[in-house]
N, C-alpha and C positions, 0 to 999 in steps of 0.2 A: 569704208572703202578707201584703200587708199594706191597711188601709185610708184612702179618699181622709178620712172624718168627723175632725175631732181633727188636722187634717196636723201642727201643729206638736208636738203630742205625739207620735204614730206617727214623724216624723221623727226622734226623738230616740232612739228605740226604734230605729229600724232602724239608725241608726249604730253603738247599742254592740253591737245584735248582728252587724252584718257587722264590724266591727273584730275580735270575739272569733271569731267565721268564719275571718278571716283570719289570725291568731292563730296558732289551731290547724292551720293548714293544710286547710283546709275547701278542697275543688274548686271547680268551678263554683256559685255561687248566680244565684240568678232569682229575680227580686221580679215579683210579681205585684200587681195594683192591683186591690183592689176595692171601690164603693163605700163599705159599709160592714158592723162587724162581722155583722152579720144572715146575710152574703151568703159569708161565708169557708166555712164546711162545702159549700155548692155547689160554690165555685171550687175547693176541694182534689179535692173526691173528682171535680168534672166535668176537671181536669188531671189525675189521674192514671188515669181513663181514658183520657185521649188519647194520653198519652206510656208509660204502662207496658210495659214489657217492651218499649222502643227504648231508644235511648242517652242520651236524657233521662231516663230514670226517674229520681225522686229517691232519696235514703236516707234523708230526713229531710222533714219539714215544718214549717214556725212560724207559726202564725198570731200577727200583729200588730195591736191593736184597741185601744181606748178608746172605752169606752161611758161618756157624763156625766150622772148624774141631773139629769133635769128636771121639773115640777112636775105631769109624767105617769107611772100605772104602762108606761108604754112601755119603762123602762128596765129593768125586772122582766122583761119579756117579753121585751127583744133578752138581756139576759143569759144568761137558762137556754134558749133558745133558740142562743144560740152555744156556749154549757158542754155544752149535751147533743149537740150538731152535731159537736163536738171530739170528743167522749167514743166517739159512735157510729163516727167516723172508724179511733180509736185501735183501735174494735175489729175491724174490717172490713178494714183497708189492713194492708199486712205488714212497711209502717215507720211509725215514732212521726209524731204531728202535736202538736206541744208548743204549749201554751195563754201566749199571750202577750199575754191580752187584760185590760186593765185596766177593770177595774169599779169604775167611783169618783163620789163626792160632788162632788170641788170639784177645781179647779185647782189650788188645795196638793198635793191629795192625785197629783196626777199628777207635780209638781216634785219630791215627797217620791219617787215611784218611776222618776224618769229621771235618777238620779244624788243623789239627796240622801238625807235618813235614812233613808231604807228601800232603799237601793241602785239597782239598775239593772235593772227588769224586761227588757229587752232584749239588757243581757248573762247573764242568768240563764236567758232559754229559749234562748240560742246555745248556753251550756256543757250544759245539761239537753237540747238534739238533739244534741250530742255525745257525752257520756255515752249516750244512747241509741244512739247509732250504732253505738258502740264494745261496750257490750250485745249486740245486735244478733249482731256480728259474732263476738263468745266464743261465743254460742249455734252459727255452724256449724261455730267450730273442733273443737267438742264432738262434733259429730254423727257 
């Protein structure tokens, strides 16, 4: 899941995480496009309604976003508004939805997190739905 706000940020995001996808041998991915992060807790939970339990179902989800403070509390609002949408998801669906959504000040700060000092938020929610996957999957070995 990723969004149209930020393309050249979210761009940057979605390549390290489909490289690291593909990496790992990760199957089919589907990117999904939605306006913006406000709107990703909808599109998750309204797609896996639709496709659950057919051969699309996923095993994993990632939301992809960059929210940029602007000289409104609007950015307060879409944040914990997309943070609690994630969180509710996590709890409800019976695979992870990994938070990949950058909440930031300034366009440093997003340089800083698509590959510069602070690494690569993009390939870090790919490994972290992996790890979860693979979670996931010990828990029915167990069973």
């Amino acid at each position: 899941m990723r969004t149209e706000w930020n393309a050249a940020i979210i761009d940057k995001l979605e390549e390290g995480c489909t490289r690291i996808l593909a990496a790992q041998h990760v199957g089919k991915v589907k990117i999904i496009t939605v306006p913006g992060a406000f709107e990703i807790p909808f599109a998750i939970k309204s797609y896996w309604d639709a496709v659950s339990g057919t051969i699309h179902t996923p095993h994993a989800f990632i939301a992809l976003g960059c929210v940029l403070r602007g000289g409104t509390p609007h950015f307060e609002y879409v944040c914990k508004a997309v943070t609690d949408g994630v969180v509710q998801l996590n709890l409800q669906l019976p695979v992870p939805v990994i938070f990949g959504v950058l909440t930031l000040d300034t366009q440093e700060q997003a340089d800083e997190r698509t590959g510069g000092i602070h690494g690569h938020k993009g390939e870090e929610a790919a490994i972290t739905a992996v790890k979860m996957m693979s979670l996931l999957e010990s828990f029915k070995l167990k069973g």
